[in-house]
C-alpha positions as CSV (number, residue, x, y, z in Angstrom):
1,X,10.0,14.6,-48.2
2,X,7.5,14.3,-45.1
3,X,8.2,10.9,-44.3
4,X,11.7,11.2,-44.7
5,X,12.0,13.9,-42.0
6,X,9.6,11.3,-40.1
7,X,12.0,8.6,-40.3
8,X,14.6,10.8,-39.6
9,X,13.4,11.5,-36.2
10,X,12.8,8.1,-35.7
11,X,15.7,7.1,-36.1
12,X,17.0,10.2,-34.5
13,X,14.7,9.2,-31.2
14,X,16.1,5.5,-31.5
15,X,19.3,6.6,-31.2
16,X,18.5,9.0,-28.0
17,X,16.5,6.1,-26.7
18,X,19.5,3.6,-26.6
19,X,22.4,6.5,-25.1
20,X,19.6,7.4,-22.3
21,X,18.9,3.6,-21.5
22,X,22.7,2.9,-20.9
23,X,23.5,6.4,-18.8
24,X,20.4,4.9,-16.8
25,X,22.4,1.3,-16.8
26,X,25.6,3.2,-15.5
27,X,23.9,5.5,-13.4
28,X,21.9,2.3,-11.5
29,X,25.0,1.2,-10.4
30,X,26.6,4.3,-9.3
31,X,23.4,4.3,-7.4
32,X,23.8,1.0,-6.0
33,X,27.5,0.8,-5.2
34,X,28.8,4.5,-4.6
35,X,25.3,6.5,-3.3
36,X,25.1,3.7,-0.6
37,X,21.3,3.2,-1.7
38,X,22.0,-0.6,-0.2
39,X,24.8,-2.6,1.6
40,X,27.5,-3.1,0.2
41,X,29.2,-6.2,2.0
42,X,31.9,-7.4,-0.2
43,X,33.1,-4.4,-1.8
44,X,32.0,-2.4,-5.0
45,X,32.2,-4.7,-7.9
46,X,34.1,-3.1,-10.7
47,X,32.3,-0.9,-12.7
48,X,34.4,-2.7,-16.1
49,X,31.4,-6.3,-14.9
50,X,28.7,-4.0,-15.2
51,X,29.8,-2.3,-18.7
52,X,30.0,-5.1,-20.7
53,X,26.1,-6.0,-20.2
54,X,25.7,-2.8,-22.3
55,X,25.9,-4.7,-25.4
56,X,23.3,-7.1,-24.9
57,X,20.8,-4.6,-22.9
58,X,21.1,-2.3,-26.1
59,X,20.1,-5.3,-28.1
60,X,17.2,-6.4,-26.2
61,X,15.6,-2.8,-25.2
62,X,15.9,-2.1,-29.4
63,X,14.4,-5.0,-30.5
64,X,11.6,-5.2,-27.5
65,X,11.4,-1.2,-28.2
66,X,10.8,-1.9,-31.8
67,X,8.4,-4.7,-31.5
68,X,5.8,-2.6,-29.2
69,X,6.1,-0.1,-32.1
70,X,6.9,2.7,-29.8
71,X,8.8,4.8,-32.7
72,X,5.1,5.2,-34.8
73,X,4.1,8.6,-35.1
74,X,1.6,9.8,-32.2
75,X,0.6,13.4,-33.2
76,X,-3.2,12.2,-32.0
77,X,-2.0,10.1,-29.1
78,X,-1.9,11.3,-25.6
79,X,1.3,11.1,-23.2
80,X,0.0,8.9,-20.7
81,X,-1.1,6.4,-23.5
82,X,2.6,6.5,-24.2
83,X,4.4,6.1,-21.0
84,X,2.2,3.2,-20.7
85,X,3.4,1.6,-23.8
86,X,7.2,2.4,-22.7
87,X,6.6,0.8,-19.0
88,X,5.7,-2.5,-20.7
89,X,8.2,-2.3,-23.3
90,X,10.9,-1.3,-20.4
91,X,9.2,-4.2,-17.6
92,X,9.6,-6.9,-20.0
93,X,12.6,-5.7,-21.2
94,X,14.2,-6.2,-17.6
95,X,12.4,-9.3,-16.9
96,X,14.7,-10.6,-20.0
97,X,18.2,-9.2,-19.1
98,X,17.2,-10.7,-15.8
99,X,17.0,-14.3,-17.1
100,X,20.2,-13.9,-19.8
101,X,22.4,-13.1,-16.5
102,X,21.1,-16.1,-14.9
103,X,23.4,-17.7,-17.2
104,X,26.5,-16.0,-16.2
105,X,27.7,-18.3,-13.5
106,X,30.8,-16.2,-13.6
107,X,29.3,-13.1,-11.8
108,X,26.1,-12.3,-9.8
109,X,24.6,-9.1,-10.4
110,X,23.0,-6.9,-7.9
111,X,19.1,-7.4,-7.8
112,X,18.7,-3.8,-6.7
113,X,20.7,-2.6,-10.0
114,X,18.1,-4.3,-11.8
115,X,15.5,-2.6,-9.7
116,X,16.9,0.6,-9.9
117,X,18.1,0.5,-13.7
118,X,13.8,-0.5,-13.8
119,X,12.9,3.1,-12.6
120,X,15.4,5.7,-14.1
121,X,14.6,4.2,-17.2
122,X,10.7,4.5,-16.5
123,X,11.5,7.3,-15.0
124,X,14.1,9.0,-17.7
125,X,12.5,7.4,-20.9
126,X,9.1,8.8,-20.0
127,X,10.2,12.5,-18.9
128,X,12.3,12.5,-22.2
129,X,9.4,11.2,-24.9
130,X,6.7,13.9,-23.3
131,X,9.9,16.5,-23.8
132,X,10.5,15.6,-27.3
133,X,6.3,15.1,-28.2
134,X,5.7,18.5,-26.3
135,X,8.7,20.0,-29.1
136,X,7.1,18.7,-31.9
137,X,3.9,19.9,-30.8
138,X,5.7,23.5,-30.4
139,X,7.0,23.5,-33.6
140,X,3.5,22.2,-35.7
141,X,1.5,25.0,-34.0
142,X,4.5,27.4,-35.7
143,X,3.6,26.0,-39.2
144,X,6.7,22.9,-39.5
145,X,6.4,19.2,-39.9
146,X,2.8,19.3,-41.0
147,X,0.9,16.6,-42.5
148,X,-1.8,17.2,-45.5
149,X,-5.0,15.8,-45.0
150,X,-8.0,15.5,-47.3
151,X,-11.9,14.7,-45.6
152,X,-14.1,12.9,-48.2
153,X,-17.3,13.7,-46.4
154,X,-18.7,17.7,-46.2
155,X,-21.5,16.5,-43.8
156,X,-21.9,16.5,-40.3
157,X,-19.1,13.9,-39.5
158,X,-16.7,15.5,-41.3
159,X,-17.4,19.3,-40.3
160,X,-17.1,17.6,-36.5
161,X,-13.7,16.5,-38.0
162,X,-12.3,19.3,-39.4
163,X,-13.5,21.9,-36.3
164,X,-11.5,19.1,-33.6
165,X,-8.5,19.1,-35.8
166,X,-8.6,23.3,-35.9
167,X,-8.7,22.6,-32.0
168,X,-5.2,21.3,-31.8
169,X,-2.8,22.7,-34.3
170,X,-0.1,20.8,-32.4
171,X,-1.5,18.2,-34.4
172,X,0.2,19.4,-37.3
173,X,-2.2,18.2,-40.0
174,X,-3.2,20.9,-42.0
175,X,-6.5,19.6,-44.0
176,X,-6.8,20.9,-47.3
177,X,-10.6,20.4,-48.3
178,X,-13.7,18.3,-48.3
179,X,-15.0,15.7,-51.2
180,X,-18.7,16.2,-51.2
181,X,-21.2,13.7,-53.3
182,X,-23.2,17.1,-53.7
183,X,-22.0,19.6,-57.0
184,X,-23.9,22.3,-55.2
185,X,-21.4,22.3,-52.0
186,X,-18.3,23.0,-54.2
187,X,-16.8,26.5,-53.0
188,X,-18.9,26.4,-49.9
189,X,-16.6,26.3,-46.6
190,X,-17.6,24.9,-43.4
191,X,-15.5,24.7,-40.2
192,X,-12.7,27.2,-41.6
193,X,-12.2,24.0,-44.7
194,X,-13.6,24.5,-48.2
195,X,-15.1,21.9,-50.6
196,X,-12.8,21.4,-53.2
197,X,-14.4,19.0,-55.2
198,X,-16.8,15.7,-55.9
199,X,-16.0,11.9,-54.6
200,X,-14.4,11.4,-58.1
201,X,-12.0,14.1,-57.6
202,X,-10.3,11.3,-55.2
203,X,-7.5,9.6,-57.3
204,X,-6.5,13.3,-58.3
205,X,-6.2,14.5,-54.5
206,X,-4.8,11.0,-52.6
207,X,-1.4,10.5,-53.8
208,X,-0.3,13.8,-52.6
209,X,-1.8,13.9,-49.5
210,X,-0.5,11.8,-46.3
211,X,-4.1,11.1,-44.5
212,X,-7.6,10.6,-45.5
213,X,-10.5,11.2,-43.3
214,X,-13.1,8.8,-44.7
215,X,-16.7,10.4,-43.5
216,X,-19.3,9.1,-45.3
217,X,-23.0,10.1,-44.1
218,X,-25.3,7.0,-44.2
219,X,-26.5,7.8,-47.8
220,X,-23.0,7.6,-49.4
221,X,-22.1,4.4,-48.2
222,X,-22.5,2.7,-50.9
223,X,-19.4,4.6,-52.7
224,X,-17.3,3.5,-49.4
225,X,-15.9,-0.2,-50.8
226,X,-14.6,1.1,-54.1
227,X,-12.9,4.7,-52.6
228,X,-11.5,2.0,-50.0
229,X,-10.0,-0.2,-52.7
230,X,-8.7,2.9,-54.7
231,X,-7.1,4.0,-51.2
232,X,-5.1,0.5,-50.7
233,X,-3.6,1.4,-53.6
234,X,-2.1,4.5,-52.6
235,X,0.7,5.3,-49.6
236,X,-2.2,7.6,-48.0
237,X,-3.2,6.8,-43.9
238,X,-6.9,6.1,-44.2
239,X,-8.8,7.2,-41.0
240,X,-12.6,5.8,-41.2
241,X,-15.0,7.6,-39.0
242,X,-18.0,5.1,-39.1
243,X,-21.7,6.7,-39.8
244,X,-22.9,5.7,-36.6
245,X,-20.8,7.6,-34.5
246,X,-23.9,10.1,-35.0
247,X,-26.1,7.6,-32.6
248,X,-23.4,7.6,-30.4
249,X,-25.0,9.1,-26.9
250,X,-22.8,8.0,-24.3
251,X,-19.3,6.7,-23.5
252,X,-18.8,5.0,-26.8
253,X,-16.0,2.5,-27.0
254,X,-14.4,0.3,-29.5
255,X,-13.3,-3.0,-29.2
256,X,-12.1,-6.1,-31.0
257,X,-13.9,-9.3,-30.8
258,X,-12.3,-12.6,-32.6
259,X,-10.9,-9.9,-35.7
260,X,-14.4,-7.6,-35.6
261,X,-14.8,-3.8,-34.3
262,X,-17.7,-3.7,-32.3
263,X,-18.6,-0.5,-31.0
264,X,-20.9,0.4,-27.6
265,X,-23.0,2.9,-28.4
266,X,-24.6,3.5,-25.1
267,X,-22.1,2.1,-21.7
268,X,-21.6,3.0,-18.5
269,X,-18.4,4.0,-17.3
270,X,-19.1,1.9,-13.9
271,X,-16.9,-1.7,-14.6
272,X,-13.8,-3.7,-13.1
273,X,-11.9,-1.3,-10.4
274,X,-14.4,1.6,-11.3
275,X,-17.4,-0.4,-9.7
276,X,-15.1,-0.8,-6.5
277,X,-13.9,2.5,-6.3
278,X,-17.4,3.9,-7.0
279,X,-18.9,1.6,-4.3
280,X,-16.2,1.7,-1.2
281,X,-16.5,5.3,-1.7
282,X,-20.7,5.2,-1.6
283,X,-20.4,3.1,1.5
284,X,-17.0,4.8,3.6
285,X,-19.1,8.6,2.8
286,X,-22.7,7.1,3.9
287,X,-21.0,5.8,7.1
288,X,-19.5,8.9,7.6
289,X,-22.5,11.2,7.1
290,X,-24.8,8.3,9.1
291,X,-22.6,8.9,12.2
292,X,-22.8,12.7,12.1
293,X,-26.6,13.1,11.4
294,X,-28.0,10.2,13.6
295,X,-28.8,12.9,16.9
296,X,-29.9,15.1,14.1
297,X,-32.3,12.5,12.4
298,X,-33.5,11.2,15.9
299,X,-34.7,15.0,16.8
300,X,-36.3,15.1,13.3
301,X,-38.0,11.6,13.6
302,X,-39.2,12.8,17.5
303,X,-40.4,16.1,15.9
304,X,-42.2,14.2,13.2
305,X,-44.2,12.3,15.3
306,X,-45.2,15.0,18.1
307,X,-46.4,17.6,15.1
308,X,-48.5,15.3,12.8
309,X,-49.9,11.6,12.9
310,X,-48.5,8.9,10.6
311,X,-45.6,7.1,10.1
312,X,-42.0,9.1,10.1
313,X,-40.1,7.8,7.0
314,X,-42.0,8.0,3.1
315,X,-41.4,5.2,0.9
316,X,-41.7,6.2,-3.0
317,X,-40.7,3.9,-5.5
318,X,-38.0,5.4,-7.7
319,X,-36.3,4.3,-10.7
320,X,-32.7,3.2,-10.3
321,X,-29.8,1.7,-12.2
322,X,-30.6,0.0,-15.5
323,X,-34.0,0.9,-14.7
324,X,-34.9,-1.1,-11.8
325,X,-37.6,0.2,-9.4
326,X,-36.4,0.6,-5.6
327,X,-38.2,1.9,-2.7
328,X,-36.4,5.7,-1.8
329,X,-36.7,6.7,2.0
330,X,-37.2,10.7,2.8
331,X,-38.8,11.6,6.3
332,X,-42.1,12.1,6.0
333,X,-43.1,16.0,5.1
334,X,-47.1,15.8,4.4
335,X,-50.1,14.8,5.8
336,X,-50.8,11.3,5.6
337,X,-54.3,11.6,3.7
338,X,-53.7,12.8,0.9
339,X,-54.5,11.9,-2.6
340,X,-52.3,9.6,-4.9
341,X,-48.7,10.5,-6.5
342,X,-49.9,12.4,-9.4
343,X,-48.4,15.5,-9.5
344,X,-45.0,16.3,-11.1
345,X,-43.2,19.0,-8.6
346,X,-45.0,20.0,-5.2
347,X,-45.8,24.1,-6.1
348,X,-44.7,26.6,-3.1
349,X,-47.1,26.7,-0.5
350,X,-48.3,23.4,-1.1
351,X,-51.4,23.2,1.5
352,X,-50.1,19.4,1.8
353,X,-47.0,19.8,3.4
354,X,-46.9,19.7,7.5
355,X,-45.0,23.2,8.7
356,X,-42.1,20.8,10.5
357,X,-42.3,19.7,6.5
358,X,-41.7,22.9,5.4
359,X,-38.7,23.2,7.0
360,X,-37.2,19.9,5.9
361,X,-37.8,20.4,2.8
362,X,-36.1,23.6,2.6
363,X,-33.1,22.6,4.0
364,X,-32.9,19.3,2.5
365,X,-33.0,17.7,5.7
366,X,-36.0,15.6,4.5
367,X,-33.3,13.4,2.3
368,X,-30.8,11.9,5.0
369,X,-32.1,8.6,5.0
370,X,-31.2,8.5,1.7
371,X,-28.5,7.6,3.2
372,X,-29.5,4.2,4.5
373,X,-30.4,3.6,0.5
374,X,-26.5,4.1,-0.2
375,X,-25.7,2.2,2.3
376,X,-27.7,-1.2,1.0
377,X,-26.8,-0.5,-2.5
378,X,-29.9,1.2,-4.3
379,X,-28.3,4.7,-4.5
380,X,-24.8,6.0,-5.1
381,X,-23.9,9.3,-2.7
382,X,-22.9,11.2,-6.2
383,X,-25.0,10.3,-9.1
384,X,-28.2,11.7,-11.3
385,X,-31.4,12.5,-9.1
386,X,-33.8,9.9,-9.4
387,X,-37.6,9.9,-10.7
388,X,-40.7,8.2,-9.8
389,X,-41.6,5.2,-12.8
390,X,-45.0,6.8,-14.0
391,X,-43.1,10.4,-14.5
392,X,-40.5,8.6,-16.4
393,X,-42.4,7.1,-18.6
394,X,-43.8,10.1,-19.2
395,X,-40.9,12.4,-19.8
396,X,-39.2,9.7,-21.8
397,X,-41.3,10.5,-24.7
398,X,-40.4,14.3,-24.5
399,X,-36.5,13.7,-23.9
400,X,-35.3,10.7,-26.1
401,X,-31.8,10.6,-23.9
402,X,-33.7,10.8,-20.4
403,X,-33.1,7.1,-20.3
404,X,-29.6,7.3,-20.6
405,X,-29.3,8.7,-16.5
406,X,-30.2,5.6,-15.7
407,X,-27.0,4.2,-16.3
408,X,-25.8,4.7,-13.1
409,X,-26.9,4.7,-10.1
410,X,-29.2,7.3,-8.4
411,X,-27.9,9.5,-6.6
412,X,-28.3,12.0,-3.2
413,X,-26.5,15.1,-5.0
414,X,-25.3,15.3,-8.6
415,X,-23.5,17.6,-11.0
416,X,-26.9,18.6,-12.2
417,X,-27.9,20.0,-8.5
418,X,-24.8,22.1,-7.4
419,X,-24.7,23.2,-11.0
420,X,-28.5,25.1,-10.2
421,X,-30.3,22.8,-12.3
422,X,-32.6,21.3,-8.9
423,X,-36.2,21.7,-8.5
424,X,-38.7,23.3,-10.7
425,X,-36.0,24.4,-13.4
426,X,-35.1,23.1,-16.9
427,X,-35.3,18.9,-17.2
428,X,-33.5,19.2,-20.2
429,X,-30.9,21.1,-18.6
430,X,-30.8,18.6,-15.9
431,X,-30.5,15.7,-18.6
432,X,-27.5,17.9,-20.2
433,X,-25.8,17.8,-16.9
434,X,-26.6,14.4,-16.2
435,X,-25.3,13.0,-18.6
436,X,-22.0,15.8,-18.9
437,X,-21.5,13.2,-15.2
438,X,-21.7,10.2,-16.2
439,X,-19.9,11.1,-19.8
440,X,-16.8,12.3,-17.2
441,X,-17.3,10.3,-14.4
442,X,-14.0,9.9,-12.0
443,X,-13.9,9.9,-8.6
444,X,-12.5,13.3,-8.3
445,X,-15.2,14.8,-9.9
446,X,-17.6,12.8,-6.8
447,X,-15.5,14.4,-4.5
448,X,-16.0,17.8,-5.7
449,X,-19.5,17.4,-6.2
450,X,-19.4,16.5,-2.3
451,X,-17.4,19.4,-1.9
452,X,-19.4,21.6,-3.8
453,X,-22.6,20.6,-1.8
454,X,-21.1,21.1,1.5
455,X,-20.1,24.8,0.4
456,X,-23.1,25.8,-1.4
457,X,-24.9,24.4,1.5
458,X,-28.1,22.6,1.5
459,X,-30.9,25.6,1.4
460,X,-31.9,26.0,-2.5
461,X,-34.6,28.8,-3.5
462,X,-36.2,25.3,-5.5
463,X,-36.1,23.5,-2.6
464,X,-39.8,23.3,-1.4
């Protein structure tokens, strides 16, 4: 009965499709010829030339529709994913009425129909699908057009499972219970979903159900090749979440490589237009804030030197990106004879620290030639704080993920400072947010990082 209704609106979203695509067609010229959106030298052609190109436009936008599969159902997909789909589907689509009317010698149609027909259906198409999605949506979360779904799994992977799909009810898949390998977890209910029976229990369960969520812990693998071969037997949508996803740490992706999933446990979200956006954006904001604080680091580099003797920039190697050392610049803030870089975090009152130190250090002042390290490339502005080698090595012990920051670049301010997390507080907690950064990384969430540390200011009750 379920997939009936499914291919009913299918075919009922087909048929939408095609009436919206030609009142876009009519509409384009109307546009053209009558809004005066473009000379019109010679006259409005008649409208009669224009209408018999319906015919093959319906043909070619259904088939090319059709081809990129853009009736499937997408109760898990997201909007954008599918006004994506529709804008490649509707660009080639054009590009192809385009060359069939080269062939009419008998008429030449307006480019800027074609340009315009382009947009309103972009335009139309993609308003109208996140419409009818958002509807559907709406009418799961009241109870309708649900799909049953069983998890084979009652561990960790398929508890995570279960408590997303209770997240979205707009979903519409209502999951009926867990196949356990384990007799004792029978009645037990985790996630709001009961275990209602053993792997064997399967072939009872499938062919009544529409989607299986395969979740096989590492132990029960071994059962996975011959529930899979039951499975291909049945009509049932097989979902496999792979045992590994619980090593996954940080932006985990999948891709296909000559007919094989591979999966990146561990990547940075820093490649193609991200690194360019990431780095114009470094280099425009340290050119900004070197312009403003130059007078301000000269009277700090003149004070430096008239109130203690040594040189007026420290250099401390750091650990950067992928774990290469650099050499961090701060103005100088203690004496110059004192012992080696043994100590973790310099305690309040440090006896070390000059009093023009003091001051820097408090109001952060001590870090604007960081600056100079964004602008050659070692440091981002926006990015996880970074640590000296021998304290990484050893914290890395204590923190297994520590070494996961360093999959971006270092940075001057980060989530983890404006959040509170700066200073002598909670590394883990620093980690957590560290990573929360780089998991989420856009370029919006740098600019309200900036934003934030401009408004918060640059005093810190840590900062010492």
């Amino acid at each position: 009965m379920l997939k009936r209704h499914s291919q009913f609106l299918q075919s009922l979203l087909f048929l939408f499709d095609l009436a919206l695509i030609s009142a876009c067609w009519i509409a384009s010229y109307y546009v053209r010829f009558v809004g005066g959106w473009g000379p019109v030298e010679m006259g409005a052609p008649p409208l009669e030339v224009y209408i018999y190109l319906l015919v093959p436009i319906l043909f070619v936008w259904g088939v090319s529709f059709r081809a990129f599969d853009l009736y499937r159902p997408r109760r898990m997909g997201s909007h954008l994913a599918e006004v994506f789909d529709i804008a490649i589907a509707n660009s080639l689509s054009v590009l192809i009425l385009i060359g069939l009317t080269f062939f009419v010698r008998q008429f030449e149609y307006s480019r800027l129909v074609f340009l315009y027909f382009w947009v309103l259906n972009l335009v139309a198409l993609g308003f109208s699908r996140m419409v009818f999605r958002e509807g559907l949506r709406f009418f799961r979360k009241q109870g309708y057009n649900q799909r049953h779904c069983l998890i084979i799994g009652a561990d960790k992977l398929g508890q995570r499972i279960a408590h997303s799909l209770s997240l979205h009810p707009e979903f519409g898949l209502k999951v009926h219970g867990y196949l356990t390998q384990q007799p004792k977890k029978i009645g037990q209910t985790f996630e709001g979903v009961t275990v209602i029976g053993l792997y064997g229990d399967l072939e009872k369960y499938a062919p009544v159900l529409d989607i299986i969520f395969l979740c096989l812990p590492l132990e029960d693998q071994p059962v996975a090749e011959k529930m899979l071969g039951y499975l291909a037997t049945t009509t049932a949508e097989v979902k496999v979440v792979p045992s590994i996803y619980e090593f996954i740490t940080l932006r985990a992706e999948a891709e296909m490589f000559e007919g094989l999933p591979i999966i990146t446990l561990q990547g940075s979200p820093l490649y193609g237009w991200n690194t360019i956006l990431k780095r114009s954006s470094d280099v425009i904001g340290s050119v900004i804030a070197l312009s403003l604080t130059l007078p301000v680091q000269g009277i700090i580099a003149l004070l430096i030197k008239l109130t203690s003797p040594g040189p007026v920039f420290f250099k401390q190697e750091r650990m950067g990106l992928d774990g290469k050392p650099f050499m961090m610049l701060k103005f100088r803030t203690m004496q110059v004879d004192q012992p080696g870089d043994t100590v973790l975090l310099t305690p309040m009152n440090d006896p070390r620290v000059t009093p023009i130190g003091k001051f820097l250090r408090r109001m952060s002042l001590d870090e604007l030639p960081q600056f100079w390290n964004v602008l050659k490339g070692d440091m981002s502005v926006v990015g996880p704080r970074p640590e000296r080698s021998w304290v990484v090595e050893e914290v890395r012990k204590q923190i297994p993920l520590y070494m996961l920051k360093h999959k971006m670049k270092a940075g001057i301010t980060g989530w983890a400072q404006v959040s509170g997390w700066r200073g002598d507080t909670s590394l883990e907690k620093r980690i957590e947010f560290d990573l929360y950064y780089i998991e989420h990384w856009s370029i919006w969430l740098d600019l309200k990082i900036m934003w934030l540390t401009i408004w918060q200011g640059f005093v810190h009750k840590h900062a010492y």
